[in-house]
Biopython code that builds the backbone (N, CA, C, O; Angstrom):
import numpy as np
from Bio.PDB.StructureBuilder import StructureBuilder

atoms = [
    (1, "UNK", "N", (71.190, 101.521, 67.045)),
    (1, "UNK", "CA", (72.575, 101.175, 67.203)),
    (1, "UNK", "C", (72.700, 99.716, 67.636)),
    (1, "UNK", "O", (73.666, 99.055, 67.254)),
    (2, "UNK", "N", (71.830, 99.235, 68.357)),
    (2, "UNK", "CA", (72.013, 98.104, 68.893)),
    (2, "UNK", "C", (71.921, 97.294, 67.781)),
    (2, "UNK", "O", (72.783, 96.523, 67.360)),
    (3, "UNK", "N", (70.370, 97.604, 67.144)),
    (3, "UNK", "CA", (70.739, 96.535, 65.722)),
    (3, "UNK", "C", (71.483, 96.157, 65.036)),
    (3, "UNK", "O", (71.599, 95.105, 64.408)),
    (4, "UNK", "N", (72.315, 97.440, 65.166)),
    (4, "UNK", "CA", (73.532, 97.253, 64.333)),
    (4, "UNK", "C", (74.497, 96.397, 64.400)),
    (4, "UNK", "O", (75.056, 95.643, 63.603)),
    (5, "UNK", "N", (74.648, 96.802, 66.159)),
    (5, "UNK", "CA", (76.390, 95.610, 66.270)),
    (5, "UNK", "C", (75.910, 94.198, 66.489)),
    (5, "UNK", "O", (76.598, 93.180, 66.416)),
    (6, "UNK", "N", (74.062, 94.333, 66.891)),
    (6, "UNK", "CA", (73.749, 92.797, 66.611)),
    (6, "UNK", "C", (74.603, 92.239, 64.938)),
    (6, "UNK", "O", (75.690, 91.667, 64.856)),
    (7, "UNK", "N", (73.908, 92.544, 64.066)),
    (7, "UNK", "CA", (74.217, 92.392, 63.067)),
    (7, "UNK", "C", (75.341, 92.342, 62.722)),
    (7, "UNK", "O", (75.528, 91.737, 61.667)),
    (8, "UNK", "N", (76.590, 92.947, 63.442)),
    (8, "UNK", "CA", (78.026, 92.834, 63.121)),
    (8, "UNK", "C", (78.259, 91.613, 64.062)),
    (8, "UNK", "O", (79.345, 91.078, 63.839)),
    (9, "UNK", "N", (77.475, 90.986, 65.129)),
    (9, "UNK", "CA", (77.580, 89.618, 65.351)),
    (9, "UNK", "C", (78.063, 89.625, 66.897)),
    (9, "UNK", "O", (78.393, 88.651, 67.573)),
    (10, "UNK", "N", (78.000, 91.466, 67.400)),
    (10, "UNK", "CA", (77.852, 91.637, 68.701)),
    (10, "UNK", "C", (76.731, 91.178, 69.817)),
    (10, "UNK", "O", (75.574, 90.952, 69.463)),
    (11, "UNK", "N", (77.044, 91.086, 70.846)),
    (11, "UNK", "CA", (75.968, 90.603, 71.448)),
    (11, "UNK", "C", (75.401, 92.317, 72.338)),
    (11, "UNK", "O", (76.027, 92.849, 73.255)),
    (12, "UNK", "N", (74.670, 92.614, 71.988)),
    (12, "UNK", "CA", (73.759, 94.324, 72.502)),
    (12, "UNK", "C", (72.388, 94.234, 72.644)),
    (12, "UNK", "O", (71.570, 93.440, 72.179)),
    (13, "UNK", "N", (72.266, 95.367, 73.504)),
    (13, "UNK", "CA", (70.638, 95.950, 73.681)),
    (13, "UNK", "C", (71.143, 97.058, 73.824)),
    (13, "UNK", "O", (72.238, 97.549, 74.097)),
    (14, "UNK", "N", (69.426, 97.576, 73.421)),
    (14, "UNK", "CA", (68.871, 98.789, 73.269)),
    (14, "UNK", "C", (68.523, 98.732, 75.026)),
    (14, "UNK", "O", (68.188, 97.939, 75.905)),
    (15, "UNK", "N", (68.941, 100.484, 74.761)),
    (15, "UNK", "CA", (68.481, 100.609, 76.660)),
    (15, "UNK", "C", (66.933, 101.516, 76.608)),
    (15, "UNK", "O", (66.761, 102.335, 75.705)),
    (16, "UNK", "N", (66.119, 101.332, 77.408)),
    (16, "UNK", "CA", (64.955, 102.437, 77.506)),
    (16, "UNK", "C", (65.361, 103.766, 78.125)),
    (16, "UNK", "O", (65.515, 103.843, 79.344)),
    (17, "UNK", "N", (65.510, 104.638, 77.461)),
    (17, "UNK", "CA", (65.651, 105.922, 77.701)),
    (17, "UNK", "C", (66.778, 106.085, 77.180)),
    (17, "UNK", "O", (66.962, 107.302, 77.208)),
    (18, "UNK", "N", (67.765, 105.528, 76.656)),
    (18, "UNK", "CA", (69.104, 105.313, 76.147)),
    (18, "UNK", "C", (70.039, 105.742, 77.100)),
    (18, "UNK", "O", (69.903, 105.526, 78.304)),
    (19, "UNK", "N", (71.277, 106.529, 76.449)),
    (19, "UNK", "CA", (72.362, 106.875, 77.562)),
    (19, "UNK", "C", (71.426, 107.905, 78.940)),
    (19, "UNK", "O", (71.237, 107.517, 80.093)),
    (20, "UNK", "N", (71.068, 108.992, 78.455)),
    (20, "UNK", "CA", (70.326, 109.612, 79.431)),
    (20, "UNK", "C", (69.888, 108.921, 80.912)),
    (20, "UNK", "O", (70.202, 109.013, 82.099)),
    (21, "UNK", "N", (69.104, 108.287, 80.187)),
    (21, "UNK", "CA", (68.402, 107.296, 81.723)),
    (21, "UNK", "C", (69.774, 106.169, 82.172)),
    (21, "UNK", "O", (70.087, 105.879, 83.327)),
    (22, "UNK", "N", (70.250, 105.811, 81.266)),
    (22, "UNK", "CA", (71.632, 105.238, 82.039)),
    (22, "UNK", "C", (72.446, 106.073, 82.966)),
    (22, "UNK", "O", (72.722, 105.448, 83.990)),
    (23, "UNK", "N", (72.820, 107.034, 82.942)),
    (23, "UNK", "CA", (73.873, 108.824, 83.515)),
    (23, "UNK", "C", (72.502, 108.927, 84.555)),
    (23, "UNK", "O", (72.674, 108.438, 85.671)),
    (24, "UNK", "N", (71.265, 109.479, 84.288)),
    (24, "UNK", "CA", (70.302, 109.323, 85.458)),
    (24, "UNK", "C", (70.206, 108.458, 86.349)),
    (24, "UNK", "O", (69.695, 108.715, 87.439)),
    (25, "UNK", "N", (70.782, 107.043, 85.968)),
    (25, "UNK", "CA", (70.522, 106.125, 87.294)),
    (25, "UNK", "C", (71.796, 105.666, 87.967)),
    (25, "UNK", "O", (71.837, 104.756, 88.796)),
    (26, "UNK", "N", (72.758, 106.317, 87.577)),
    (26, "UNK", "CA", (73.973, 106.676, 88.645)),
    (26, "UNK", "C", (74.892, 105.715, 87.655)),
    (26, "UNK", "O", (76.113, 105.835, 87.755)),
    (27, "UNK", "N", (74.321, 104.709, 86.648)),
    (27, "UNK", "CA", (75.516, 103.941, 86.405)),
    (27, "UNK", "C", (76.805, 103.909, 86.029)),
    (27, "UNK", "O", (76.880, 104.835, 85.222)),
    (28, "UNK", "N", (78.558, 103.088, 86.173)),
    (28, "UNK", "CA", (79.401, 103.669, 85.352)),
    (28, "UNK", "C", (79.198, 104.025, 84.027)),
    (28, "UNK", "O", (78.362, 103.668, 83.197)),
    (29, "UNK", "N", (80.714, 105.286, 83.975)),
    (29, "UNK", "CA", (80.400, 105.521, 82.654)),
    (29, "UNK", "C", (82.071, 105.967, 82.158)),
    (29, "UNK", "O", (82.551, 106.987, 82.652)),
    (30, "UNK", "N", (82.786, 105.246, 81.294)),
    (30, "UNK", "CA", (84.240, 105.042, 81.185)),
    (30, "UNK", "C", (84.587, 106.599, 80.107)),
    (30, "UNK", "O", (84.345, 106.816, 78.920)),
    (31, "UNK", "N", (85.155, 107.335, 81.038)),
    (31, "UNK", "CA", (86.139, 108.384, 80.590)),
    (31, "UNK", "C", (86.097, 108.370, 78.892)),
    (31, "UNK", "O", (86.403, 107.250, 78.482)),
    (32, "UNK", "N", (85.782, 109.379, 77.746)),
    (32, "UNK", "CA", (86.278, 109.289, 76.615)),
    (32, "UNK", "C", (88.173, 109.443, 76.657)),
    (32, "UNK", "O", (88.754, 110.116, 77.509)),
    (33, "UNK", "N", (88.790, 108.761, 75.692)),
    (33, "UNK", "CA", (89.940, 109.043, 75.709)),
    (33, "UNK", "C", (90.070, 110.684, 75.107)),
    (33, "UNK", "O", (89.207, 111.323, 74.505)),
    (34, "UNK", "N", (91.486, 111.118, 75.503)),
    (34, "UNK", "CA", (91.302, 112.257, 74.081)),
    (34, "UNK", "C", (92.331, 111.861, 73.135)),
    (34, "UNK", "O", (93.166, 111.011, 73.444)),
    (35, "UNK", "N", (92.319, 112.406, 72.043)),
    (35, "UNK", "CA", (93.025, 112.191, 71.067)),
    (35, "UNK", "C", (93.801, 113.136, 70.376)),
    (35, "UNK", "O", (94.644, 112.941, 69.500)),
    (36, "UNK", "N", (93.298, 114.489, 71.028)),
    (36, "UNK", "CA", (94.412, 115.355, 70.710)),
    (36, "UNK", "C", (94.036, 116.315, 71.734)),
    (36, "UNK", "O", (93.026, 116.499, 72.412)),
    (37, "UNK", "N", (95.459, 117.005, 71.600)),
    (37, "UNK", "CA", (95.519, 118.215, 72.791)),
    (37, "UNK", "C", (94.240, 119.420, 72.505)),
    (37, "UNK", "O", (93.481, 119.635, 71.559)),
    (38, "UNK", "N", (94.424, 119.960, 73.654)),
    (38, "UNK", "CA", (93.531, 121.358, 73.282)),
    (38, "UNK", "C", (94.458, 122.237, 72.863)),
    (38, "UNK", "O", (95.632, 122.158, 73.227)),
    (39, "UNK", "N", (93.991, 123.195, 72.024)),
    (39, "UNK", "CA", (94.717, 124.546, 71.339)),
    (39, "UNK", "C", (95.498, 125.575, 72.359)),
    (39, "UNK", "O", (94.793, 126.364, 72.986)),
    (40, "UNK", "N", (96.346, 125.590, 72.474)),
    (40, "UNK", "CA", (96.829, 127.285, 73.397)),
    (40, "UNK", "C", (95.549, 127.774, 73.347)),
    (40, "UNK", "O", (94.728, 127.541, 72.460)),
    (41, "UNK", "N", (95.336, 128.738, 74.723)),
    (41, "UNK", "CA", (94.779, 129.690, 75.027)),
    (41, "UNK", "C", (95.125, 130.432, 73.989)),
    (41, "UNK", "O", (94.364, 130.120, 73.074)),
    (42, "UNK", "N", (95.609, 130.962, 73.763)),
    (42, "UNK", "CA", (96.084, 132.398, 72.802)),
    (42, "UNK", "C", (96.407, 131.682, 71.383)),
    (42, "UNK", "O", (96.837, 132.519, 70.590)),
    (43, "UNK", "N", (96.318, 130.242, 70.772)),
    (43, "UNK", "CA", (95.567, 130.130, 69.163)),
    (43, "UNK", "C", (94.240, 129.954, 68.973)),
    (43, "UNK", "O", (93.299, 129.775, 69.747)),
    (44, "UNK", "N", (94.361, 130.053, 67.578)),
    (44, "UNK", "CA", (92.676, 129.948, 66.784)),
    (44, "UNK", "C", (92.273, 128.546, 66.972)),
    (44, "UNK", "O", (92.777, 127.453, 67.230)),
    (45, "UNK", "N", (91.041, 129.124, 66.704)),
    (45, "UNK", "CA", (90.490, 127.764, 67.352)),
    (45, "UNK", "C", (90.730, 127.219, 65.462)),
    (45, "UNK", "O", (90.585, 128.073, 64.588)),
    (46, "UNK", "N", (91.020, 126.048, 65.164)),
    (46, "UNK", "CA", (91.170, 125.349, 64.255)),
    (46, "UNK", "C", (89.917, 124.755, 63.219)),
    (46, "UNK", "O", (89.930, 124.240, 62.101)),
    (47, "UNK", "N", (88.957, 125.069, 64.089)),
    (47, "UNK", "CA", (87.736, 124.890, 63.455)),
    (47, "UNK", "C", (86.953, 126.077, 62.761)),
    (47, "UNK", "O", (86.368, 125.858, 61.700)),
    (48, "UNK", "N", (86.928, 127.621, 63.478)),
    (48, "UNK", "CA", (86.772, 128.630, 62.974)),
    (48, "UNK", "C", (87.505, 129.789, 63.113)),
    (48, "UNK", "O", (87.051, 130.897, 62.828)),
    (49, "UNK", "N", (88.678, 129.579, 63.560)),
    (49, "UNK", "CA", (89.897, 130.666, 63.478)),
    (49, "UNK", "C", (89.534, 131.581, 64.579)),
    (49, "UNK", "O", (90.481, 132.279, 64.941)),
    (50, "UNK", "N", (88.576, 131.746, 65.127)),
    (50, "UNK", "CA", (88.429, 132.616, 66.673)),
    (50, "UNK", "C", (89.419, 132.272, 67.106)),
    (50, "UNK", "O", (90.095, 131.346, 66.658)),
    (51, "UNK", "N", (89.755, 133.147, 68.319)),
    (51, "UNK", "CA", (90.603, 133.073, 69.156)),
    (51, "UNK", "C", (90.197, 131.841, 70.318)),
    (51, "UNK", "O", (89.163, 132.166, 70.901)),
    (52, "UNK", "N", (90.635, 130.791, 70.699)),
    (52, "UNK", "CA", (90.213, 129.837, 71.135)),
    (52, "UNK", "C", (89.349, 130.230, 72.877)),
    (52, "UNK", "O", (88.452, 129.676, 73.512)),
    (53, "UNK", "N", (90.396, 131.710, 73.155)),
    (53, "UNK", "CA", (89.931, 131.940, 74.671)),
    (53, "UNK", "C", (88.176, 132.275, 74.674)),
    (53, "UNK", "O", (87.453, 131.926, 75.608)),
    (54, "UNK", "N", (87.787, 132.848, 73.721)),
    (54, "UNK", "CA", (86.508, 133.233, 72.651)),
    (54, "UNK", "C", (85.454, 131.920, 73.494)),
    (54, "UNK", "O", (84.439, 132.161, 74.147)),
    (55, "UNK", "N", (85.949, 130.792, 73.282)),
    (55, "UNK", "CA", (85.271, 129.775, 73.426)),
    (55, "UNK", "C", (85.022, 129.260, 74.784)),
    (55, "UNK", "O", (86.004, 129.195, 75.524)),
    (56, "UNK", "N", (83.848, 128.872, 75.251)),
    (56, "UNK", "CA", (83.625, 127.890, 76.522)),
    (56, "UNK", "C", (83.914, 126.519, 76.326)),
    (56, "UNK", "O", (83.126, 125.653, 75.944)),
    (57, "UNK", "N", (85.590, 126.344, 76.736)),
    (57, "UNK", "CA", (86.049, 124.870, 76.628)),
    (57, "UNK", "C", (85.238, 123.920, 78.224)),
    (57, "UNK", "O", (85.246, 124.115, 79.439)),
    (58, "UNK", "N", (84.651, 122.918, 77.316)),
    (58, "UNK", "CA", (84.397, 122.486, 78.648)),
    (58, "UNK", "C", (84.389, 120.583, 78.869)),
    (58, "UNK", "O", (84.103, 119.702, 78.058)),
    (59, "UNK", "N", (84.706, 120.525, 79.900)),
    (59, "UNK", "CA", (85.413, 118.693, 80.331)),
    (59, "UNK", "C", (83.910, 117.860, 79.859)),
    (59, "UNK", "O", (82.761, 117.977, 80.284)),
    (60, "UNK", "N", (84.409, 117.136, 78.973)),
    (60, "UNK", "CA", (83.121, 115.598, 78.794)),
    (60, "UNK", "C", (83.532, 114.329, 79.973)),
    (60, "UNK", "O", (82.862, 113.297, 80.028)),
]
sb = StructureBuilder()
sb.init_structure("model")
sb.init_model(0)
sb.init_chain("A")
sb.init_seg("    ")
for serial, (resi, resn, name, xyz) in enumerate(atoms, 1):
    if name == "N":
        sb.init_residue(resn, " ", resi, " ")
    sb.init_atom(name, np.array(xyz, "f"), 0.0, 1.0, " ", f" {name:<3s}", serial, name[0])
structure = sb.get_structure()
């Protein structure tokens, strides 16, 4: 990945151990936004029509 946004003309590094060892050594780490709501309890889940309660929703 890093190569990459080098190449898009970002300035990056590669971390050793990647995110993992970053979250292991206490550092920040900025909230994902969300982008859409979660489903009612009581609809399908939109991805496989279960009942969404069916599912272990859980916080990133």
């Amino acid at each position: 990945m890093a190569q990459f946004l080098r190449r898009q003309g970002r300035d990056a590094w590669a971390l050793q151990g990647g995110l993992a060892a970053w979250r292991a050594a206490g550092y920040p780490m900025e909230p994902k936004a969300v982008t859409a709501p979660l489903p009612a309890h009581d609809a399908d889940c939109p991805d496989c029509d279960q009942p969404v309660e069916q599912h272990q929703l859980v916080a990133t």
